[in-house]
Every structure is written in structure tokens, then in C-alpha cells.
C-alpha positions as CSV (number, residue, x, y, z in Angstrom):
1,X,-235.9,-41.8,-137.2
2,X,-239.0,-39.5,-136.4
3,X,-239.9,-40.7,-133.2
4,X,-243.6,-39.3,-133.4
5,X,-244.4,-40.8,-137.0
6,X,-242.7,-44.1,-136.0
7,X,-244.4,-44.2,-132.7
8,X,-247.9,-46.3,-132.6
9,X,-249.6,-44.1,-130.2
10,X,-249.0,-41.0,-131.9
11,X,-250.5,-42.6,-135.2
12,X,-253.5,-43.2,-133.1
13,X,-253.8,-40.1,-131.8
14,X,-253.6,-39.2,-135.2
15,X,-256.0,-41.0,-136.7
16,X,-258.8,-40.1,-133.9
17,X,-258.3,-36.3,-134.2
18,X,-258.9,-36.6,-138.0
19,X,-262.1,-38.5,-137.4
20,X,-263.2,-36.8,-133.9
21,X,-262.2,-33.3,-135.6
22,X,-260.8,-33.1,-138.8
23,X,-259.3,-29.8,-140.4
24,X,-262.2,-28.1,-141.9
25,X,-261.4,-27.6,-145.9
26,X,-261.3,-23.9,-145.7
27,X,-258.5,-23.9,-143.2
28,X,-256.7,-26.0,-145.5
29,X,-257.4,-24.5,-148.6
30,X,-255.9,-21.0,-146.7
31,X,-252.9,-22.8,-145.9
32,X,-252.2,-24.2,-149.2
33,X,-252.5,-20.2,-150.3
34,X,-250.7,-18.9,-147.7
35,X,-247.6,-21.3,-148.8
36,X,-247.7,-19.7,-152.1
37,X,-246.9,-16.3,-150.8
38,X,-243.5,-16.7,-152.6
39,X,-243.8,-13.0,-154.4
40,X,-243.5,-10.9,-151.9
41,X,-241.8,-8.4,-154.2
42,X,-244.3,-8.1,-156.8
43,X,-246.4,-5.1,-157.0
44,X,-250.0,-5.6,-156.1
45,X,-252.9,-5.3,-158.2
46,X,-255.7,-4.4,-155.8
47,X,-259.4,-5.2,-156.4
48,X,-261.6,-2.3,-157.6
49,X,-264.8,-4.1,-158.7
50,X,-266.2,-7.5,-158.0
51,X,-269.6,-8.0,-160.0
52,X,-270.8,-10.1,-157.3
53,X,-270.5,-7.7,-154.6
54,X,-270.7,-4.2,-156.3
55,X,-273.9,-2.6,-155.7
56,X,-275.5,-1.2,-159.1
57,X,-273.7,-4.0,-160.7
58,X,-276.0,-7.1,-162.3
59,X,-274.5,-10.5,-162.3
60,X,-275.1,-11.5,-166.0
61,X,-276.0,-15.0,-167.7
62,X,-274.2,-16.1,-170.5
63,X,-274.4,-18.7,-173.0
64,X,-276.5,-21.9,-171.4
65,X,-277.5,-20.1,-168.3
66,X,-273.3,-20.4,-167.0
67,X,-273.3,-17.7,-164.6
68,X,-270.4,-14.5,-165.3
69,X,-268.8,-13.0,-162.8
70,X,-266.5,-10.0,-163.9
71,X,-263.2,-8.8,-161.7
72,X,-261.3,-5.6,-162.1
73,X,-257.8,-5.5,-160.5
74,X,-255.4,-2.3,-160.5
75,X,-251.9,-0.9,-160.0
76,X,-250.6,2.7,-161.0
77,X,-249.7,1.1,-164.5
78,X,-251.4,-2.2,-165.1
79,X,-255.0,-3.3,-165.0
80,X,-256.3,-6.8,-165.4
81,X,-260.2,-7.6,-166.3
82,X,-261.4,-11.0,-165.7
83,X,-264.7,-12.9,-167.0
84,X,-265.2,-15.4,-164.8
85,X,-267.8,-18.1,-166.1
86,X,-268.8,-21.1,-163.8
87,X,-269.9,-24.0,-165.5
88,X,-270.4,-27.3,-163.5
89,X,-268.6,-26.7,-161.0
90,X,-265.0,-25.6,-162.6
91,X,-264.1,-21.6,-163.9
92,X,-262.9,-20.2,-166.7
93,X,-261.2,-17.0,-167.1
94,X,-261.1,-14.5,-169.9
95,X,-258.0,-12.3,-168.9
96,X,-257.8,-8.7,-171.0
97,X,-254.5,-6.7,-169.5
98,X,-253.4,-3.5,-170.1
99,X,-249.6,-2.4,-169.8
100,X,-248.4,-6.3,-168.9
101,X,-246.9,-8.8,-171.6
102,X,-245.8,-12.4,-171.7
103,X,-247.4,-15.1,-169.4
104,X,-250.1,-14.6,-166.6
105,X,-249.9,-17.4,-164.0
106,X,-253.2,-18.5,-162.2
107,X,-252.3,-19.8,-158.8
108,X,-255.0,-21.6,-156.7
109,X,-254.6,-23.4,-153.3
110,X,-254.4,-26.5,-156.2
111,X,-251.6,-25.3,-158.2
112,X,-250.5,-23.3,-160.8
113,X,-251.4,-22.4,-164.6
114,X,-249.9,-20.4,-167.2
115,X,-251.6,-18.7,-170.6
116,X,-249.7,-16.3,-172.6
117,X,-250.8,-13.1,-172.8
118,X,-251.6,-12.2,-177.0
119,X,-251.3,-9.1,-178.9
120,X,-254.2,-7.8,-177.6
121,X,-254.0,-8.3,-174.2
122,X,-256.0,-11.4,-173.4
123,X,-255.6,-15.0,-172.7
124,X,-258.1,-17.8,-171.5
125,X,-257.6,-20.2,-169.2
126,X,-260.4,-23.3,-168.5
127,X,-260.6,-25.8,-165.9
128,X,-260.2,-23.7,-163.1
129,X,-261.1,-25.2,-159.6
130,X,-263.2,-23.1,-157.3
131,X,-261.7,-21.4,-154.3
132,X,-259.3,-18.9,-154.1
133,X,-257.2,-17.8,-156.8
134,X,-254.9,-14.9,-158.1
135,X,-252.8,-13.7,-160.8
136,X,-248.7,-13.3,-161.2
137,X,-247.6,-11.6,-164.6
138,X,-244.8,-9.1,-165.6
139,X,-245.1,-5.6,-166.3
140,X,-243.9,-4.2,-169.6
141,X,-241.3,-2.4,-167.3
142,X,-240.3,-5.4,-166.0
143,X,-241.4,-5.5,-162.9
144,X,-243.6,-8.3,-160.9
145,X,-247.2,-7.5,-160.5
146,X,-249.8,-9.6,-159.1
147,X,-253.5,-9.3,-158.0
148,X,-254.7,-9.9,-154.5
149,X,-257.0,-13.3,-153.8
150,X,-260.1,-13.7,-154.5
151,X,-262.5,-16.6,-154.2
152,X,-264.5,-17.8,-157.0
């Protein structure tokens, strides 16, 4: 028995603090991210250019005016390029990695998605909901690398 879920007032209270002052979406979406910090030993890929905030660097248009967005992540032996394309509302990536194999996993504050990474080092994945998001995928030494997040 949990006495505050099973307890009337407390369901009250409850219920007025999530209409008087409910949890503003960002605070949640961060907590939802931070509970996927279960890689602690991977290597991380940090951010070395971001299209949208890079001076000198044009954000492009592509097909049907959908805006692009490209993303440059790095360790001492793996990089990771991402096209990011926005189109009503949802993303799509188009990953191209150099010295990784096998599966990338997209983790958002939503969940999780996997693409395998093909001979030439890129996958796509679509659908992608905006917020934060980062990448988990193996070295070709073995080892766990993943990028740091980044909001689209």
C-alpha cells in the first residue's frame, strides 16, 4: 500500500499543482534524457560544427524548401556527419561515419532507433521527433562511442 497515491488528499494536491503549475515540457523532456544516461563508458564524440550556429556557415534549403541543418561530431578515431532535414515538424538524419561499423542508435527523450550502418558509412533514419537527440554506435575497435546532445 502507497499511502500517498492511495490517500485522497494527496491526489488533490496532485491534481491542483498540475493545473496551478504544471512541469514545463522542457524540464521533462531533460529528464527523460537524463534517464538515458546509461553509457557512461562510451567514448564521446564531441560537437565540432553545428550549421545553425557556426558563423560563416549558410543554413541551406533543400528539396521543397525543407530546411538542412548539418552536424559534425568527433573522437580521436571516429567522426560522424549528420544532415538533418526538417519537414513538418519531424527530422530526418543522413548519418555518414568514419572508423565505426554495425548499428547507430538514435536516442531521443522519446525513445530509441536503430539503422545499420552500410558499406559506406551511412544510414538514414526518418521520423525523428524534435528535441534533443544523440548517437550510440561501436567503434571498429570495439569500443562504445557516442555523440553529445543536441537539440533539433
Amino acid at each position: 500500500m502507497n499511502l500517498i497515491q492511495d490517500d485522497p488528499l494527496f491526489q488533490r494536491l496532485r491534481t491542483v499543482a498540475e493545473q496551478a503549475d504544471p512541469v514545463p515540457e522542457s524540464v521533462l523532456e531533460a529528464g527523460r534524457a537524463a534517464f538515458l544516461l546509461r553509457r557512461l563508458d562510451a567514448e564521446l564524440a564531441e560537437l565540432v560544427m553545428d550549421s545553425a550556429f557556426d558563423a560563416g556557415t549558410v543554413l541551406v534549403r533543400g528539396p521543397g524548401d525543407d530546411e538542412v541543418r548539418m552536424l559534425s561530431f568527433e573522437t580521436d578515431r571516429v567522426s560522424v556527419d549528420i544532415q538533418v532535414t526538417t519537414t513538418e515538424g519531424t527530422r530526418s538524419l543522413l548519418v555518414v561515419v568514419e572508423g565505426a561499423s554495425g548499428d547507430v542508435t538514435i536516442e531521443t527523450s522519446a525513445g530509441t532507433s536503430t539503422a545499420s550502418i552500410d558499406s559506406e558509412g551511412r544510414c538514414s533514419v526518418t521520423g525523428i521527433p524534435a528535441g534533443t537527440v544523440r548517437l550510440h554506435l561501436t567503434a571498429d575497435d570495439g569500443s562504445a562511442v557516442t555523440t553529445s546532445w543536441v537539440s533539433l
